[in-house]
N, C-alpha and C positions, 0 to 999 in steps of 0.2 A: 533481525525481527524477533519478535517475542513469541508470537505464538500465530498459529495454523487458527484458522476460524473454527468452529463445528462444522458448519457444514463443508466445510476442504476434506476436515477430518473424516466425517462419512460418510465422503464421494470415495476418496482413496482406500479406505476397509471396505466396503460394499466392491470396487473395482477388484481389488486384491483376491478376498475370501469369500466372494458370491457371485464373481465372475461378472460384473457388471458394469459395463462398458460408461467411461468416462470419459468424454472430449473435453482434453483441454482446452480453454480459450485462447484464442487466436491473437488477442489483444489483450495486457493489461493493461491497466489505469491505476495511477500515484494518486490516493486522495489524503488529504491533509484536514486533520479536526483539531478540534478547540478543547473537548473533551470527547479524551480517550476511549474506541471501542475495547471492546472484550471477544471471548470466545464466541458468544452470541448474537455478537452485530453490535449495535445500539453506537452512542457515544454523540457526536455532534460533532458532521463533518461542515467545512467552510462553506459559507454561499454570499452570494451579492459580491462586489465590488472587482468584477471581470475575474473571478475564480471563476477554475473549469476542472476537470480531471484531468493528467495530463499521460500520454501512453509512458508507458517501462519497459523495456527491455532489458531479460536477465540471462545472463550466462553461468552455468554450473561449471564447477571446478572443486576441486581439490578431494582429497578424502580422509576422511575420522575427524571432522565434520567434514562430510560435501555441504558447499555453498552456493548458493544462486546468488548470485552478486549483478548491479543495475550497470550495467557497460558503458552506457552513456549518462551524460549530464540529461535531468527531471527541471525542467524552470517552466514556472507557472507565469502567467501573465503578469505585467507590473499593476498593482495594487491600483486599482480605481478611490478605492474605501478601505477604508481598516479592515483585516481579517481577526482581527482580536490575536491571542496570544494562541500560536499552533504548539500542540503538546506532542501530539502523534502522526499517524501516516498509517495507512491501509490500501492492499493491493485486491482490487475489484475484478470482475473477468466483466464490467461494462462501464459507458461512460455517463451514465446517469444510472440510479438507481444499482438492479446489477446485486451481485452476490461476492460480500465481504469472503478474500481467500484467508489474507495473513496480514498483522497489524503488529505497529510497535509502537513505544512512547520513544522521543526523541532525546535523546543524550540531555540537550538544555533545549527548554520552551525560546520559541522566538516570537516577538511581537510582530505584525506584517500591519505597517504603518500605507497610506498611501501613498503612492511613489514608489512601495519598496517592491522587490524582485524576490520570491523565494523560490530558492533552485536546491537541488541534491546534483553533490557531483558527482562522474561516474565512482564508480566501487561504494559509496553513501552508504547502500541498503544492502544487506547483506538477509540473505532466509537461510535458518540452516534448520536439518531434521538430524534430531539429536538421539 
């Protein structure tokens, strides 16, 4: 992943250096946009055509980077309607609306035609803090 949102970023300094109690979400969400958010949120995530959020589950490992890596395969519903061309990916702590954690642009853009299936399989999405 490319980068921690802002506000991930100043839950975790606020938690750290003002002692300010942080609960992690209990649940993420894989959302997938058309154009890419930022540190700020924004961007244009998919909608219509049987898209939904879909949950992630990440496993931490390794060290000099530690990774949180997605342990299982992310496959969204098969396509009703076009999703247009997916650029990036954002991990939400809700399945609608909800607070942008961490987002990335995809390796290659993929078109999500109808008919089609877009899945990430396990190990895909990797977060690391650097």
């Amino acid at each position: 992943m490319a980068g921690f949102s802002d506000y991930l970023e100043n839950k975790v300094l606020e938690h750290v250096f003002e002692n300010s109690a942080y609960t992690a979400p209990s649940t993420l969400y894989a959302a997938l946009f058309t154009v890419a958010p930022s540190d700020t949120g924004g961007g244009t995530e998919v909608s219509g055509g049987g898209y939904v959020r879909k949950t992630a589950a990440f496993t931490v490992s390794g060290t000099n980077p530690t990774t949180a890596t997605n342990g299982s395969a992310i496959e969204y519903p098969t396509a009703t309607a076009g999703y247009g061309t997916v650029v990036a990916v954002g991990v939400f702590d809700a399945s609608s609306s909800g607070n942008l954690l961490a987002y990335a642009n995809l390796d290659s853009s993929k078109v999500v035609s109808t008919g089609d299936v877009f899945r990430f399989n396990a190990g895909d999405l990797d977060i690391t803090l650097a």
